[in-house]
N, C-alpha and C positions, 0 to 999 in steps of 0.2 A: 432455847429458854429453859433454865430448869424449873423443875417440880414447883419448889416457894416461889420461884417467880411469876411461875403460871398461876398459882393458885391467887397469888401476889393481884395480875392484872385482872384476872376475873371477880376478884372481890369490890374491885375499883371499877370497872365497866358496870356491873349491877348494880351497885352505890351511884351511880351517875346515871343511870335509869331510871332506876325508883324516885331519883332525887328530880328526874325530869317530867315524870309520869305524874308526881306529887304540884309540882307545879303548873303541868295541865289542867290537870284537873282543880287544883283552888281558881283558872283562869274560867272556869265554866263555872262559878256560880254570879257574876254579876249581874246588877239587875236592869233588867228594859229601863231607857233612856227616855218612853213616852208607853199611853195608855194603848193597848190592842182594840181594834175595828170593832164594832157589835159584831155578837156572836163569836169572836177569837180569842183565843190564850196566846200567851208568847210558850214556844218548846225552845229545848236548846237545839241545834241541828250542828253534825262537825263533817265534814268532807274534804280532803286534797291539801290536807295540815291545815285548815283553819276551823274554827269556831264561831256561829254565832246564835244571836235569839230568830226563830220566823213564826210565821202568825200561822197557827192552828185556825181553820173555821169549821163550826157545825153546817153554816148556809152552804148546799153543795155551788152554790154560782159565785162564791167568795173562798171556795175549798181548793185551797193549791199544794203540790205535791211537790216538794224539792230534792232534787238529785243531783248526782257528777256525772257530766259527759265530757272528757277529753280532760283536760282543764278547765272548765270553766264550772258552776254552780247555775241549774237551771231550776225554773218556775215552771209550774205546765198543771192545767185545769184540767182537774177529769170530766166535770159536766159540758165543759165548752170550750175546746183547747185554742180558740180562736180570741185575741186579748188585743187588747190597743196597747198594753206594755211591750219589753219585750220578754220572751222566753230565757233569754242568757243574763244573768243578774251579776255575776262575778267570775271571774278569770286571774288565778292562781299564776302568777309570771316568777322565774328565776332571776338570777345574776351571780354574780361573781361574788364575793363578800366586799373587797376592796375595791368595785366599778362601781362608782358616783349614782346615785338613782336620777340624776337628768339626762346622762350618756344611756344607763339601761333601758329608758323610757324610747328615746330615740332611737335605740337599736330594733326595740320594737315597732315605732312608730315611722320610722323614717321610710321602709318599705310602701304603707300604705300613704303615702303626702299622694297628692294631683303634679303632675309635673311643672304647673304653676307655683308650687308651695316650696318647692325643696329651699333651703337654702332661707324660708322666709315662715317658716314658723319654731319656736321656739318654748324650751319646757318652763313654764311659772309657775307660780300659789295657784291653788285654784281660786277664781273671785267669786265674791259672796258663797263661800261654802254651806252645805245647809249642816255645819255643826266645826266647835273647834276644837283640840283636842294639842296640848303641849308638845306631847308625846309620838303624834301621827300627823305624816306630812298628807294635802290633799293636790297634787298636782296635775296641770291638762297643758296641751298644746296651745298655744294662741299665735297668731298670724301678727307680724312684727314691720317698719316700714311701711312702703308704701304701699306694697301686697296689704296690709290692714288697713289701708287706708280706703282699697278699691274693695274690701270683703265689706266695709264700713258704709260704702255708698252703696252698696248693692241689698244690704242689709234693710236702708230705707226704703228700698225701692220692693223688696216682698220678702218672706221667710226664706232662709237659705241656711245651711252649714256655717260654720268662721270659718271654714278653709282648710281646715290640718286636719281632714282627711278622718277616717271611722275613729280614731283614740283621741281627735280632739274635742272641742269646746262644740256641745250642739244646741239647740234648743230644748231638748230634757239635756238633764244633769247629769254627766259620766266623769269620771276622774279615776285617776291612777292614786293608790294610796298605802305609804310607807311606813310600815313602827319599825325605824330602827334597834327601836328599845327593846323588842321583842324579835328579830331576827336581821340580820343583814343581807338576806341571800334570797328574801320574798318578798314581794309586791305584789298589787292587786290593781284588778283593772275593774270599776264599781260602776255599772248601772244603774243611778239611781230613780230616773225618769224625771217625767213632769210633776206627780204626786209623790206623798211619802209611801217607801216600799212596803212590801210583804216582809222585810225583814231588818232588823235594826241596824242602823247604820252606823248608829255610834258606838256600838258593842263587837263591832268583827274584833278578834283576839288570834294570834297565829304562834302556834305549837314552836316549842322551844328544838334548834335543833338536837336530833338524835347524835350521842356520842360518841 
């Protein structure tokens, strides 16, 4: 490579950072999508390329601390680390650019299925989402024939899982969730429980890839 050439791709590599960094950052000012708990402010928080709003508390029994362990995005109380939530709130997943987000979901999920499920649960919408978003797909497992047929009767019969195993459909709200618009190559795997979280759901944003 010569001289003006190199000077050439370095001017264009730095132009394609700033121009990325610029667009990060305009993605961090939007605004919370509902009001914060008594006693909370929304902060922005970013870890493992994504961004979002979580709930600041003064009350220390409403006071949660979030951080990255491995991949995922964790919650954890300093007064009373013991919670009916859970502790892991988001899980940062790859793929390939050009692999399908229902084939990358299954590559993750298909390992954890019951060996009653293989073969009988399948990736959908997620139903009833609790938000919609044009742009962001909300997807989970669901159990399909007559394998749902029998998760169906068993459902009447006392509380249980739907069958497709820890990444599918539970009784709180978890779903896998995709902004093509914003990357091809990441996906999220979203805890969001029985109640609304410590952090906004409708606001995750994920960093544009590096050039």
């Amino acid at each position: 490579m010569t001289k003006g050439a190199s000077w050439g791709f370095l001017i264009k590599s730095l132009s394609m950072s700033i121009l990325a960094s610029g667009v990060w950052a305009s993605l961090a000012v939007a605004a919370p999508s509902r009001a914060p708990d008594k006693s909370c402010t929304w902060r922005p928080f970013a870890a493992l390329g994504i961004r979002l709003l979580v709930q600041d508390c003064t009350d220390p029994p409403a006071h949660y601390v979030f951080s990255a362990h491995g991949d995922w995005i964790e919650q954890h109380r300093p007064y009373d680390d013991r919670i009916f939530g859970s502790h892991q709130i988001i899980r940062v997943l790859h793929k390939p650019a050009d692999m399908p987000i229902r084939q990358a979901i299954m590559d993750v999920a298909g390992p954890t299925l019951p060996p009653e499920a293989r073969g009988h649960c399948a990736v959908t919408a997620l139903p009833d989402p609790p938000f919609t978003d044009r742009q962001k797909r909300l997807l989970t497992l669901m159990p399909t024939g007559a394998y749902r047929a029998k998760i169906l009767a068993d459902l009447q019969q006392e509380p249980r899982d739907f069958g497709c195993g820890p990444f599918g459909a539970t009784q709180g709200v978890t779903y896998f969730e995709y902004h093509p618009h914003e990357s091809l190559t990441v996906f999220l795997f979203v805890v969001y429980g029985e109640d609304e979280p410590l952090f906004d759901e409708q606001g995750i944003l994920i960093a544009p890839a590096k050039p």
